[in-house]
C-alpha positions, 0 to 999 in steps of 0.5 A, a space after each residue: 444447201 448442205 451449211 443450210 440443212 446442218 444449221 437447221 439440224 443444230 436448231 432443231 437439236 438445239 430446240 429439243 435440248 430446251 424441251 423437259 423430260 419428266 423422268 419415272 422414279 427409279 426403284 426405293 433404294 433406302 427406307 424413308 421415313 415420314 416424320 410428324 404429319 397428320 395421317 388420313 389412313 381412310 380405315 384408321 381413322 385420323 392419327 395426328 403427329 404419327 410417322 409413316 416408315 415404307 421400304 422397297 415399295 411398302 408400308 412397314 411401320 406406322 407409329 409415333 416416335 419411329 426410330 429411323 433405321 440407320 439408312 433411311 431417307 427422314 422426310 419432316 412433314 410436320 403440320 402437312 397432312 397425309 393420305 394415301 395416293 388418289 384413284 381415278 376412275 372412267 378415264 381416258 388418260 394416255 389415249 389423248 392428247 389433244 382433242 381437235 388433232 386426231 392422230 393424238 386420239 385412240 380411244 375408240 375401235 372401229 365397230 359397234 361390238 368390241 368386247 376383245 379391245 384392251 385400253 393397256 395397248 393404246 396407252 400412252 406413258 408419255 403423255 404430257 398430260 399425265 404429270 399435271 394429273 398426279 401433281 394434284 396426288 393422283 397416283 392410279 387411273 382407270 383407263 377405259 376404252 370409247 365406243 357406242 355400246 360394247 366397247 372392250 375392257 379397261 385396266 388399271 395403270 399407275 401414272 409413272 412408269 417407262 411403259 405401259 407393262 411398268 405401270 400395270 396394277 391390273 391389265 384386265 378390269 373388266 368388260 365396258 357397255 353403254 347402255 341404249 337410250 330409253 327415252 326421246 331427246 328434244 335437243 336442238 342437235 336431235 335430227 331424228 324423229 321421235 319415232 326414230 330414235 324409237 326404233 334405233 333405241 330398240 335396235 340398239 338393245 337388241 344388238 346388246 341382247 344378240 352380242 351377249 347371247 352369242 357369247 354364252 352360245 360360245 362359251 358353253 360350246 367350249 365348254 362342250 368341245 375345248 377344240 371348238 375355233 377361237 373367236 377372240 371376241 367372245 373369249 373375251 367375254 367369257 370370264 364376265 359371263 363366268 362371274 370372274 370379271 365385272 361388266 361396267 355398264 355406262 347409263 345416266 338415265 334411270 330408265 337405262 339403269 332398271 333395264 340394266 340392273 334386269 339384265 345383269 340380274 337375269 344374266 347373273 353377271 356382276 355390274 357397276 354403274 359408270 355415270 348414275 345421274 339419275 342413280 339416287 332415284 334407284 338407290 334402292 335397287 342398286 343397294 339390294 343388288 350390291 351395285 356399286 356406283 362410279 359417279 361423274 356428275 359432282 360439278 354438274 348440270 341438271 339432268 332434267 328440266 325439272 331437277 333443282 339447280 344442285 340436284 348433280 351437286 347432291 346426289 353423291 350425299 343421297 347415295 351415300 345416305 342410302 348406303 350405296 358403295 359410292 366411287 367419285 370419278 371425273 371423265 376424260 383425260 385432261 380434266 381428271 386432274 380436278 378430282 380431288 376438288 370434286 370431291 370436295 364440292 361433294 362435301 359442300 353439298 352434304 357428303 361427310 368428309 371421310 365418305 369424299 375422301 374414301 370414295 377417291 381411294 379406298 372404294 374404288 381400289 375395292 371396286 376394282 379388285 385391289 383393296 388389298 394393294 392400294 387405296 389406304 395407309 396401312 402396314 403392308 400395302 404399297 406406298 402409294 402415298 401423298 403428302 400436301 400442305 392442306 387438305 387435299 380436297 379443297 383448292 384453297 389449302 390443297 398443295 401437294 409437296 411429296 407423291 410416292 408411288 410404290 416407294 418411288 419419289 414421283 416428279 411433281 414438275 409439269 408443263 403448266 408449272 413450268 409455263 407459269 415459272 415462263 411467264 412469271 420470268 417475264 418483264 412488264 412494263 
């Protein structure tokens, strides 16, 4: 029995020894220097045969014709284009792993009201899903935490890092809502009836309403008495209700985001739409009150029975048109990897190329609070950068050979290129 246990010991170690780990980079030690490509600084413009030179983990140099210092790594990416690394928005990368096993799922708190939840302490860096996310050049992601109505807040983490605390950019975004339903759902998976839904929805934004009410009560006991106890829910709030933090209300309908725009404005709180199906019919309102918008829906379905068949397609080309600061996000973990392509589709269906390219880099790191780090290729921000052999943005020519995160050279290997290179191997007959 013992020979029996110490073989199946040395298979197992065997096993394992065959598994790939995808190492994080380890700190820029030498300046590299990015020689000959065709450059998307996003606020620059296009420059075409310009050097990009960063060291220790910023841009400190972009011209043509750069010399190299004496130690520096020159990497020819001539006839490659350039850009800065992708930013993914509303997702839940690192809080699953597979949908159907529950013990890999931590995206939810038990409860309806969880303003003190903090998506940075679920995350997982280890998440084999993760490298075949920045492989298509996504180098940061806004992890959000799930939930029925006030979820908690989300951070903003890069995608190589030993732990969660070595990939944080911001652990404190902002605060997470779903607004209530407005209206009544005549789906087949509906069990409830009209009146019912009614009168949930009016529960539902009632409990919205006391949560915050409560909060403010909170708050302005503090401020009256700093030895008033500690309630970690409301604490957590305070800095939203303070202006300080942004609240990201999650609705689709129009209904839900004219009551949430009133609430917010009433509550002088500052509120970016995360969703925003119906968002271009309240384009108006949203530019008036400076309400930027996460849009989810680029590769979607109709949203109403009477909506065109590329209504979801176009509503990126109609917000930007009516000036509304416009972010492009795919939901959920796995899926997120297509981002760059659905920005793409965007520009089939009117959006300019720039404003698509823009959307997945430069505004969200505005929205987010971090333009001044991250988001485009300028001297002094961070090398988060990324190299790929077509444009980005469509699925035809986009191939990404180099993605620097900080300065770091990031592994670009993952589980899907290495079952191909598996089954490529394979002999048919």
């Amino acid at each position: 029995m013992k020979t029996l246990i110490r073989l199946a010991l040395l298979a197992l170690l065997a096993t394992s020894a065959l598994g790939y780990d995808y190492v994080p980079a380890q700190k820029q030690a030498q300046p590299v220097l990015l020689k000959g490509g065709t450059l998307y600084t996003v606020t620059g413009g296009i420059r075409e045969n310009t050097d990009l030179l960063f060291d220790k983990g910023i841009i400190t140099l972009i011209a043509r014709n750069i010399v190299p210092p004496p130690d520096a790594v020159v990497v020819d990416v001539t006839g490659k284009k350039v850009y800065p690394g992708l930013i993914a928005l509303g997702t839940t990368i690192g809080l699953t792993e597979i949908g159907a096993v529950r013990a890999t799922n931590d995206i939810s708190e038990t409860g309806r009201i969880n303003p003190d939840v903090q998506s940075h302490m679920a995350y997982n860096p280890d998440s084999e899903i993760i490298p075949t996310i920045r492989s298509n050049g996504i180098a940061y992601a806004q992890i959000v935490p799930g939930g029925p109505l006030i979820n908690g807040r989300s951070c903003l983490l890069n995608l190589d890092a030993w732990t969660k605390e070595d990939a944080a950019v911001e652990l404190n975004l902002g605060l997470h809502v779903v607004w209530p339903n407005s209206g009544v759902s005549v789906g087949r998976r509906e069990r409830r009836s009209a009146e019912e839904q009614r009168d949930a929805n009016v529960r539902d934004l009632a409990e919205l309403y006391k949560a915050f009410d409560d909060a403010l009560a909170y708050k302005l006991a503090k401020e009256a008495d700093p030895n008033t106890p500690v309630d970690s829910r409301w604490e957590a709030m305070v800095p939203v209700l303070s202006g300080k933090l942004p609240v990201f209300v999650h609705a689709n309908d129009y209904r839900q985001i004219e009551q949430a725009i009133e609430f917010t404005k009433k509550r002088n709180l500052r509120m970016i739409l995360m969703g925003g199906n119906d968002a271009w019919k309240a384009a108006d309102l949203l530019v008036a009150n400076n309400i930027p918008v996460v849009y989810f829906s680029t590769m979607g379905l109709p949203s109403h029975q009477d909506d065109p068949y590329d209504q979801a397609f176009t509503v990126p080309r109609l917000l930007h048109d009516a000036g509304v600061m416009l972010c492009l996000a795919v939901g959920g973990a796995s899926g997120v990897r297509n981002l760059p392509f659905d920005a793409g589709h965007a520009v089939g269906f009117g959006l300019p190329a720039d404003a698509a390219l823009r959307a997945i880099t430069l505004t969200p790191a505005e929205v987010l609070g971090v333009a001044d780090r991250i988001g485009s290729l300028e001297v002094g921000k961070r090398a988060t950068i990324v190299v790929s052999e077509g444009d980005i943005m469509d699925h035809l020519t986009h191939n990404v050979t180099h993605l620097f995160i900080d300065g770091r050279a990031v592994d670009l290997d993952n589980k899907h290129k290495e079952l191909y290179r598996k089954y490529s191997a394979k002999h048919v007959e």
